[in-house]
N, C-alpha and C positions, 0 to 999 in steps of 0.2 A: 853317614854322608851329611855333607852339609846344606842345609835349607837355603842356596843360592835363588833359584829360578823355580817358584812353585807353580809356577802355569802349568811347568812341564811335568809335573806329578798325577798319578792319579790321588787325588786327597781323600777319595772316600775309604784309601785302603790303609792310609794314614791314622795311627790312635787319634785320641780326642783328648780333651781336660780329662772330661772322668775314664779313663783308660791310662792314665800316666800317674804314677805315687804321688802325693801329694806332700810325702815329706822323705827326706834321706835321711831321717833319722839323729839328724845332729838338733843343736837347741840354742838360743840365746846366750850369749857369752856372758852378759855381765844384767846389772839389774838397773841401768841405767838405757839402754837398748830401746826395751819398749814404751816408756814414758817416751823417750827421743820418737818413735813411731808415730805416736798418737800426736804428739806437739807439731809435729811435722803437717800433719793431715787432718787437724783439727782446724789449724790457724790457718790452711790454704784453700780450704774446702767453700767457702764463701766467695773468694776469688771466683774460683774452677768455675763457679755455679752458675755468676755473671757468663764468666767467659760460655761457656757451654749450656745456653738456654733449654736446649735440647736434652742435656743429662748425661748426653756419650761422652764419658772419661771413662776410665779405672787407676784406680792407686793400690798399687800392693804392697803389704810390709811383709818380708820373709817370704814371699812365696814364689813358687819356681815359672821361671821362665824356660821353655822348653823350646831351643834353636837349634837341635842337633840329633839326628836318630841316632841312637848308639844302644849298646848293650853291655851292662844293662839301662836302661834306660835315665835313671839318674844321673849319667856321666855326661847328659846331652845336655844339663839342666846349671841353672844358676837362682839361686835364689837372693836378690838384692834385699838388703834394710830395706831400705824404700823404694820406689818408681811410679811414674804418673807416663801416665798413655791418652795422650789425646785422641777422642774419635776414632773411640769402641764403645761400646754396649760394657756397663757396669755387671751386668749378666751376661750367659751365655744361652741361648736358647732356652730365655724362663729358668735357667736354672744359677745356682751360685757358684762362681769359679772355683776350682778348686788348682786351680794353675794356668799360665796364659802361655798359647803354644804357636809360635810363631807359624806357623804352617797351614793353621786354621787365619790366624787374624793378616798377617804381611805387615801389621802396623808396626815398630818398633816404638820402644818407651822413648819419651821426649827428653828425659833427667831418671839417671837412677843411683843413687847415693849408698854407701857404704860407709856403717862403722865401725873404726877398727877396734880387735879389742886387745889383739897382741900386741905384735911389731911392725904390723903392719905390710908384710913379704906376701900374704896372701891377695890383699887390695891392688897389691904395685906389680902382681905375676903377668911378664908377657909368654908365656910357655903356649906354643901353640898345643892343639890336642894329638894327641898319638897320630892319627890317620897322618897327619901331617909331616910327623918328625916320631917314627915308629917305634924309635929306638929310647925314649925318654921316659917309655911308662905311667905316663904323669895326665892325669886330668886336666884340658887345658885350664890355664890360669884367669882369673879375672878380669884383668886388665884387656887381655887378646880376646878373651869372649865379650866383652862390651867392644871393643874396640871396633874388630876384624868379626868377629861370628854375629851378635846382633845389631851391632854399626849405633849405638847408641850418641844421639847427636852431643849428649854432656854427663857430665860422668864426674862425679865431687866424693872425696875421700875425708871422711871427715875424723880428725882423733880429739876425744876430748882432752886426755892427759896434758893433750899441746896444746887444745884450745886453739885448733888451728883448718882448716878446711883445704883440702886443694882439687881445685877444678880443671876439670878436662872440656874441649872443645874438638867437635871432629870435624876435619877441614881436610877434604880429598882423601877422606877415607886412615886419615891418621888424627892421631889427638895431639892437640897443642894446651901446654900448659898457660891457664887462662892468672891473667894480672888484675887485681883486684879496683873496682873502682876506689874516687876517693875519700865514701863512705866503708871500704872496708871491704866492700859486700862485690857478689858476684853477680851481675845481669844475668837476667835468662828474659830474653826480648822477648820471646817468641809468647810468654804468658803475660809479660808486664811484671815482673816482680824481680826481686835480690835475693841473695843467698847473704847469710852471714851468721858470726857467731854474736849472741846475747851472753853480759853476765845477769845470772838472775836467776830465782827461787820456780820452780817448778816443779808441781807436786810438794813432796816436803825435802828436796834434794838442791844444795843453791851450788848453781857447774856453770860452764859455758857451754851454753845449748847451742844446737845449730839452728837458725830460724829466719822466716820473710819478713821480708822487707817492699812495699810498693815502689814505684818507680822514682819517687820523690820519696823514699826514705822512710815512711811513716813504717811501722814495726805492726806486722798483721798481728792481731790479737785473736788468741784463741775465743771461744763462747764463753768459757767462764770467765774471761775477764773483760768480753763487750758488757757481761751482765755485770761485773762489777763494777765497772767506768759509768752503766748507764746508775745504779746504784747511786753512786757516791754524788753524781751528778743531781739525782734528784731528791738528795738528801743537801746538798748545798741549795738546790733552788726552796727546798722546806724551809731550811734555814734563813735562809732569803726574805722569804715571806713571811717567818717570824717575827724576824727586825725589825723589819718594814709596819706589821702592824702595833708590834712595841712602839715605834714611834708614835704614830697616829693616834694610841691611846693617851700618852704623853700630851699629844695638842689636842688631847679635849676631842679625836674623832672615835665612833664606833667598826672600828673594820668592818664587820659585820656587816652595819649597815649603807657600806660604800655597793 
């Protein structure tokens, strides 16, 4: 059944996070995946932080969203690349998620992004699930379960091969294919930031990565490289201030003793 209306549930008879697998078993497709995870959730995390003084977010990479009782139970589940959920608890009653279950929260994720690592048929699936169309056999598709089962307000497919992104927007309950500003990059208002693709060396890998952008363009920077920029920056003002008192020895002053 589908998690339409959970008022009308008893929910205490409902699993929980730690009652539902935490994994179906399959694994990262390629070895550019999880660096793409962490770049993602690195560079945005300082944003979030402002935005959410409080702390209630969650971002998950790979892990399952669970919007559908089925059996066995993994057939109810998705597990996005990435997703960020506004206003939830980063925990779960003191404990660590091991999956986010709609049933428990009602919150749906604000952006959950996929990358593909085939052809991409799995990211673009609108198959609805069995109960629906009995006769297909087929777990429903990605695309219908963001779409239609967890109502995901944006939804970006991203392949690196193409170096290319494409974003979804849900507008009365269907997704319209969203047109790129004319930096390139995708709004997402609701946080204040862009979506877009970077050329550029990450980690030891140089690809077009997927990555933010503020609202005016600026390219969010992961930590290690605020700590680089703060670096370099105060390795120029050294510099600076070597010059400067080269000069002054030049006119016969003591820097020192300025």
């Amino acid at each position: 059944m589908t998690i339409t209306h959970p008022n009308e549930l008893d929910i205490t008879s409902l699993p929980d996070h730690t009652q539902l697998p935490e994994s179906d078993g399959t694994f990262v497709k390629n070895f550019q995946e999880h660096p793409q995870s962490i770049l993602l959730t690195d560079s945005i995390r300082s944003t979030l932080d402002q935005l959410h003084s409080d702390g209630q977010y969650a971002i998950g990479q790979d892990c399952g969203i669970y919007w559908r009782l089925t059996e066995p139970p993994e057939r109810g589940a998705e597990a996005p690349d990435w997703f960020y959920v506004p206003h939830v608890s980063p925990l779960l009653n003191g404990q660590v998620r091991r999956s986010y279950v709609l049933w428990q929260e009602y919150i749906a994720p604000l952006i959950v992004l996929e990358f593909v690592s085939g052809n991409g048929f799995e990211e673009r699936d609108q198959t609805p699930p069995p109960s629906l169309n009995p006769d297909n056999g087929r777990k429903a598709g990605k695309f219908w379960v963001y779409e239609q089962g967890i109502r995901v307000p944006f939804y970006g497919i991203y392949e690196v091969k193409k170096a290319s992104i494409e974003m979804y927007h849900l507008v009365e309950n269907r997704y319209e294919r969203l047109e790129p500003n004319e930096r390139n990059h995708y709004p997402i208002s609701q946080i204040g930031v862009e979506l877009g693709i970077w050329q550029g060396r990450y980690g030891n890998m140089e690809l077009p990565w997927m990555r933010w952008w503020d609202s005016e363009g600026n390219l969010l920077l992961t930590g290690d490289e605020r700590a680089e920029t703060e670096r370099q920056r105060a390795e120029t003002e050294r510099q600076r201030a070597e010059r400067l008192a080269e000069r002054l020895r030049e006119m016969g002053v003591n820097p020192d003793e300025i």
